[in-house]
PAMIZA-997121 format. One record per residue: residue number from 1; residue in three letters; x, y, z of N, C-alpha, C in turn. Coordinates in steps of 0.02 Angstrom, whole numbers. Example, Ala and Ser with C-alpha at 12.3 -4.5 7.8 and 13.67 -1.06 7.14 Angstrom:
# residues 2
R seq type   n.xx   n.yy   n.zz  ca.xx  ca.yy  ca.zz   c.xx   c.yy   c.zz
R   1  Ala    660   -284    390    615   -225    390    660   -165    390
R   2  Ser    642   -112    354    684    -53    357    645      2    394
# end
This chain:
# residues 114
R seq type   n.xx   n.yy   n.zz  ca.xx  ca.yy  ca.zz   c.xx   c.yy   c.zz
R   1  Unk  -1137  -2447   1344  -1135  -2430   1274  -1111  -2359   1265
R   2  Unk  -1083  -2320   1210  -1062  -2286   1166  -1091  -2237   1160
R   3  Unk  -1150  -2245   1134  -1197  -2219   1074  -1185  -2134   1092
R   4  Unk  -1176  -2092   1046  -1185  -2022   1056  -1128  -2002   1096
R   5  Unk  -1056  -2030   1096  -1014  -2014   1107   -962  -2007   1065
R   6  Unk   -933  -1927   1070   -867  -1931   1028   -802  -1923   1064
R   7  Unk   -744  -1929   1003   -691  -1931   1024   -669  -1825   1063
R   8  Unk   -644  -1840   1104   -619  -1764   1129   -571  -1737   1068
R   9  Unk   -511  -1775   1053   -469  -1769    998   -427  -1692   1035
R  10  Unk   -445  -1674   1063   -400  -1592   1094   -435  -1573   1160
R  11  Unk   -443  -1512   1165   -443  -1478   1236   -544  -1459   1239
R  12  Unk   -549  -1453   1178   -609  -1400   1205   -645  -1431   1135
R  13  Unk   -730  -1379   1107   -755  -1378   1048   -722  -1353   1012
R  14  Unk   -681  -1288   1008   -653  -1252    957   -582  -1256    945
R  15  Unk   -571  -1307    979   -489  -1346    981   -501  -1405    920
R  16  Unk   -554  -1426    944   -571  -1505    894   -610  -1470    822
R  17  Unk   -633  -1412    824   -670  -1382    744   -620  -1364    728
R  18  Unk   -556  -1329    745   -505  -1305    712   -457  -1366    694
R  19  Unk   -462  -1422    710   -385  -1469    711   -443  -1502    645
R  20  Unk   -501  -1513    654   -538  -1559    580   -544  -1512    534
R  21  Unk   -562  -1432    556   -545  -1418    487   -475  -1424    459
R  22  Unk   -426  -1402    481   -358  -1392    451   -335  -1470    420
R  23  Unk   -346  -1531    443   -341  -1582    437   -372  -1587    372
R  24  Unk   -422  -1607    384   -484  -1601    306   -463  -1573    245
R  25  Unk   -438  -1520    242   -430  -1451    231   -333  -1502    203
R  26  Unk   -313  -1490    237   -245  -1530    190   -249  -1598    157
R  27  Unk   -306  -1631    163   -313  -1684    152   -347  -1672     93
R  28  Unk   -376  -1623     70   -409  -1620     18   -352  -1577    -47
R  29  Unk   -289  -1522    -17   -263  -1519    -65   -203  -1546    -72
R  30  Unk   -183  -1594    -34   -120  -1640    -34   -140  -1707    -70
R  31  Unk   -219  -1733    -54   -231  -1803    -68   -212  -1846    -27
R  32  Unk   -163  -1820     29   -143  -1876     82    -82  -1843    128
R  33  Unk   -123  -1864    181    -89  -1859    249    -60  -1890    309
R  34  Unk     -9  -1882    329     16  -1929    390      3  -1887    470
R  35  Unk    -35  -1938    502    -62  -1887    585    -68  -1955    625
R  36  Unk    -90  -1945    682   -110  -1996    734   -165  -2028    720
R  37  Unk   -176  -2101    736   -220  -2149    729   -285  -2116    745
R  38  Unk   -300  -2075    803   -355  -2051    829   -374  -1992    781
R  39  Unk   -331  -1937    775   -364  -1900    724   -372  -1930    641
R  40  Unk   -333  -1969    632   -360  -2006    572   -435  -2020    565
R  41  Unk   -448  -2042    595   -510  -2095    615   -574  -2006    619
R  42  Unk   -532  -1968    661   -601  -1919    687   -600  -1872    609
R  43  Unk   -556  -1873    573   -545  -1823    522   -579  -1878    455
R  44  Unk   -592  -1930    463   -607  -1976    392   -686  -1973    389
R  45  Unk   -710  -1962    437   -793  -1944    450   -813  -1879    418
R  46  Unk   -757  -1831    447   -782  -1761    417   -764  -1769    342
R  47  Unk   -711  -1781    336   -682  -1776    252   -736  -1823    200
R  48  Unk   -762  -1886    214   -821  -1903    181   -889  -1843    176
R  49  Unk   -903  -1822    227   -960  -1784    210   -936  -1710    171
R  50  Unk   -887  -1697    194   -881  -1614    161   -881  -1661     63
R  51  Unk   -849  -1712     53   -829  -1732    -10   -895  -1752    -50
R  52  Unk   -950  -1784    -20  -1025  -1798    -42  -1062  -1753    -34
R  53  Unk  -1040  -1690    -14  -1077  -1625    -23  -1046  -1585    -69
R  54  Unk   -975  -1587    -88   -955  -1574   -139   -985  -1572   -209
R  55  Unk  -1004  -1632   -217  -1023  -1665   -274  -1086  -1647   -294
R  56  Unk  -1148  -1596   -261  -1185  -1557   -292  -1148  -1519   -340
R  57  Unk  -1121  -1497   -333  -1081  -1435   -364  -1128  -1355   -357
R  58  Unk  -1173  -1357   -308  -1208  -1297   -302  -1193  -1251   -266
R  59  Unk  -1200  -1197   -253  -1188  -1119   -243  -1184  -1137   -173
R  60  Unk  -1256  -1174   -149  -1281  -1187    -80  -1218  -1224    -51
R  61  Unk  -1206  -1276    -71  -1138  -1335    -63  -1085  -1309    -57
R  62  Unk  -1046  -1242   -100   -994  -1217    -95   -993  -1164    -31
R  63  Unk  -1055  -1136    -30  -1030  -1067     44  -1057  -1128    112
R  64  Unk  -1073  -1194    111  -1111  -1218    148  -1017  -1243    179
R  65  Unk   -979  -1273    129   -908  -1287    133   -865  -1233    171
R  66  Unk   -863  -1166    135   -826  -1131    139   -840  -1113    239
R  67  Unk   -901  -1132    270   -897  -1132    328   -834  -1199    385
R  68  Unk   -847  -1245    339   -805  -1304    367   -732  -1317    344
R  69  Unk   -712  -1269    289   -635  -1295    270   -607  -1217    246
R  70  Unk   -537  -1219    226   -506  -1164    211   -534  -1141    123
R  71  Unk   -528  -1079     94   -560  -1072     51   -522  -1097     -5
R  72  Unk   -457  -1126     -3   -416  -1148    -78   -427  -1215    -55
R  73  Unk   -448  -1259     -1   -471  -1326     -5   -547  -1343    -33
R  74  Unk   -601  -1298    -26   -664  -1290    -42   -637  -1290   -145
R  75  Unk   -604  -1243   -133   -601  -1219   -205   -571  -1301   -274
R  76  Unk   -527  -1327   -226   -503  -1400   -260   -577  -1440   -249
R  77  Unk   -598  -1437   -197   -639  -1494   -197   -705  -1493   -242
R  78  Unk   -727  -1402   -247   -768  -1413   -295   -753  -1413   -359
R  79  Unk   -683  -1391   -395   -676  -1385   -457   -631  -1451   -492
R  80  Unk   -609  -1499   -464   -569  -1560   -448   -579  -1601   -431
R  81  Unk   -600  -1622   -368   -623  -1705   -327   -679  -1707   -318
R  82  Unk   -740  -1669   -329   -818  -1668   -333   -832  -1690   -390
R  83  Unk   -793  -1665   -457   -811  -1717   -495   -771  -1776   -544
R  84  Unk   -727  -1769   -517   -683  -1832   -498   -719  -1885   -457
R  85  Unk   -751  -1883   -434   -793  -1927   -370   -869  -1946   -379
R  86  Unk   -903  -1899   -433   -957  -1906   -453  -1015  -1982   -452
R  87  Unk   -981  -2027   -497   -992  -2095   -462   -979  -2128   -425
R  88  Unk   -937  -2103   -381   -945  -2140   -329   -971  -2145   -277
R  89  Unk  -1005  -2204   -249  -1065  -2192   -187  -1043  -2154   -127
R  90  Unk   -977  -2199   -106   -949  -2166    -60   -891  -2201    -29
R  91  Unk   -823  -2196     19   -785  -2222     26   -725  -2198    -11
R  92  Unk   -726  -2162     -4   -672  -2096    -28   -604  -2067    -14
R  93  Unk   -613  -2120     74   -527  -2104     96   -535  -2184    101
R  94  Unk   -442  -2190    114   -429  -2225    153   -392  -2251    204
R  95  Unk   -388  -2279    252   -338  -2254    324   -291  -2304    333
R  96  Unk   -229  -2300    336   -185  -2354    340   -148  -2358    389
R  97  Unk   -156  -2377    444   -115  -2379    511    -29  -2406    497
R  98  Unk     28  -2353    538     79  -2339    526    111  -2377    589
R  99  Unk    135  -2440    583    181  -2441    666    259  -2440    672
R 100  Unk    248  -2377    716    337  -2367    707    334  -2379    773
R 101  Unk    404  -2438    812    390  -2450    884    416  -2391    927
R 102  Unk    468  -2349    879    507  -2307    928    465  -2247    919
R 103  Unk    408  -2189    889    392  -2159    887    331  -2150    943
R 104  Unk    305  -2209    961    277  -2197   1028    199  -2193   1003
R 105  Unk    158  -2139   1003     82  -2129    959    108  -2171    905
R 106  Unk     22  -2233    894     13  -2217    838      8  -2177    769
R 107  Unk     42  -2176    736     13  -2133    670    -16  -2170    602
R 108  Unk    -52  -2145    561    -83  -2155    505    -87  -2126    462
R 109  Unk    -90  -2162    399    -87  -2122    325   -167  -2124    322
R 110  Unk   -182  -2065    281   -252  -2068    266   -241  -2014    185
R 111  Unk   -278  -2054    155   -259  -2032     87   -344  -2037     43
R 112  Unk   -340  -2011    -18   -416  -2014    -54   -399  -2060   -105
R 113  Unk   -433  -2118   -106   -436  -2165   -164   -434  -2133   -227
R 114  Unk   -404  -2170   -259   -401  -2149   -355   -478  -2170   -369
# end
């Protein structure tokens, strides 16, 4: 079994905190991004929680963000898609696997539902 294992996704810890934030982090002021199947997948975990913590809209929520994403992605998410998102429970991206045969890696769209 699995359990309590993650993906490496890069070289080290601060290889994989820097590639989810920046990921996250464009994904929140683009609305959608094209990357590899694997970071899709490792970046759709983080981007749900930074987005349902969003949605306090509190002081605590915003510097709690501003540790996990760049500060003009924090800044959309709380003044824009936090409450844009308000009702909704959750399920917020979604990941669409891309197969191109000659490009070799998988890649994937991952985008935020309307």
């Amino acid at each position: 079994m699995r359990h309590q294992k993650k993906k490496k996704l890069g070289k080290g810890n601060d290889h994989r905190r820097k590639l989810l934030k920046s990921l996250a982090s464009s994904l929140f002021l683009y609305e959608k991004i094209v990357t590899s199947y694997a970071n899709a997948r490792g970046v759709k975990a983080y981007a749900e929680k930074c987005l349902t913590k969003s949605k306090e809209g509190s002081l605590h929520a915003r510097r709690l963000l501003l540790g996990k994403l760049q500060p003009m992605a924090v800044k959309k998410l709380m003044e824009v898609l936090g409450p844009k998102y308000k009702e909704r429970k959750g399920g917020y991206t979604r990941l669409t696997k891309l197969n191109n045969p000659k490009a070799g890696a998988s890649k994937a769209l991952l985008e935020l539902v309307e």
